[in-house]
C-alpha distance (Angstrom), angle and dihedral (degrees) to the residues before:
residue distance angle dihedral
X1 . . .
X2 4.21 . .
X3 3.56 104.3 .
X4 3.57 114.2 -144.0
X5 3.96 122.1 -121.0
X6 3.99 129.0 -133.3
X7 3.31 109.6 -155.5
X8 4.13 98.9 -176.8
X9 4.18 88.1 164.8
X10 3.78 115.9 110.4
X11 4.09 126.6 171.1
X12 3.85 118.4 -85.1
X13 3.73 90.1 9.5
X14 3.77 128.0 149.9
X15 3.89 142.4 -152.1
X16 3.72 83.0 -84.4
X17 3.49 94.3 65.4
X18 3.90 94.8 42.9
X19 3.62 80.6 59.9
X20 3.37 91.7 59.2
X21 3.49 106.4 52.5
X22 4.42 91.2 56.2
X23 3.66 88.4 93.5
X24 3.81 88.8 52.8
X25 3.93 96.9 50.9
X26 3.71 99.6 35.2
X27 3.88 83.8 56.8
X28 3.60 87.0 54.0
X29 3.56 90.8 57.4
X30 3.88 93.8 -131.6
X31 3.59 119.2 -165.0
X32 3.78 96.5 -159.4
X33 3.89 129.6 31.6
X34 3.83 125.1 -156.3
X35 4.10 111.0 -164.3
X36 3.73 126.9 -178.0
X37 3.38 112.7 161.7
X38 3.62 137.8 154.3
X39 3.87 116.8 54.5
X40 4.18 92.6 96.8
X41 3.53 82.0 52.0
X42 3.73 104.8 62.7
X43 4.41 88.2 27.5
X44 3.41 99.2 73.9
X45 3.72 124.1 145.0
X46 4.15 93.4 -109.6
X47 3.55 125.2 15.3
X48 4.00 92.1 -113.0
X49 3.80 82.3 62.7
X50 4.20 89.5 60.0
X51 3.96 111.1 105.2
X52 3.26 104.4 -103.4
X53 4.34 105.1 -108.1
X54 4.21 89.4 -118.1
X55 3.57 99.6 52.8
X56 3.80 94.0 45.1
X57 3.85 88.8 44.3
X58 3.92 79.7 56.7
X59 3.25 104.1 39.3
X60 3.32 93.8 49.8
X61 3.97 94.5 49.5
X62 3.54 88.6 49.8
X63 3.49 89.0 58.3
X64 3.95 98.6 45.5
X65 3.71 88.5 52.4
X66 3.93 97.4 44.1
X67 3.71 86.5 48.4
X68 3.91 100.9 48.0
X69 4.29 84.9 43.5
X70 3.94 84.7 54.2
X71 3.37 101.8 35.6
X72 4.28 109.3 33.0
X73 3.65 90.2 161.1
X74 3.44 104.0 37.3
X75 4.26 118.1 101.2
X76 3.46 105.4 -123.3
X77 4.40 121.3 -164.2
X78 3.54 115.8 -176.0
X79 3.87 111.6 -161.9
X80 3.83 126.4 -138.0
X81 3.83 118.6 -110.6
X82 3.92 106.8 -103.2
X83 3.74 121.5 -93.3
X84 3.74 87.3 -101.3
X85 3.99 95.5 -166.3
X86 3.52 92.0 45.6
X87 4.04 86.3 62.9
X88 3.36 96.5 44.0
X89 3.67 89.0 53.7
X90 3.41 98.4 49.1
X91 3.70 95.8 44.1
X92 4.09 106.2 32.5
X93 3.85 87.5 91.3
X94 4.55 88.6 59.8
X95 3.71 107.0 81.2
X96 3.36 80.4 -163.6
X97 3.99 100.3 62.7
X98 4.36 86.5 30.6
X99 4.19 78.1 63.1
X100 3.86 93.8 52.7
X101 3.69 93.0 51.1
């Protein structure tokens, strides 16, 4: 059977809306969740803009926990926010990728 795909990501968005898209894939009874989260929330235009490190940490919990209570059978692999420097690094040199960011 064609499984169907929830795609819950959206550009520029932040633990927050992870969060906000549980409801969305629990009710789509997935049996494996993909999470990476966290880059639009420490690349914000000014650093006042930067998700403050306790609310994502809760946020983020919140989520995990919603998820698993949703979802007890479901594999769920949470990936690690990039190594941010080490991209810049690599890429500062490419006007092109210095344009994207």
């Amino acid at each position: 059977t064609e499984r169907e795909h929830i795609w819950g990501a959206r550009d520029g968005g932040t633990v927050t809306n992870a969060a906000a898209a549980v409801d969305k894939v629990v009710a789509a009874e997935s049996g494996i969740v993909l999470i990476l989260v966290g880059a639009n929330d420490v690349c914000r235009p000014t650093v006042g803009d930067v998700t403050p490190p306790e609310t994502f940490a809760a946020t983020y919990t919140q989520m995990l926990t919603d998820l698993r209570e949703g979802l007890p059978d479901a594999r769920i692999v949470t990936l690690s926010i990039p190594d941010l420097l080490q991209l810049w690094d690599i890429g500062r040199s490419d006007a092109r990728i210095a344009q994207l960011w």
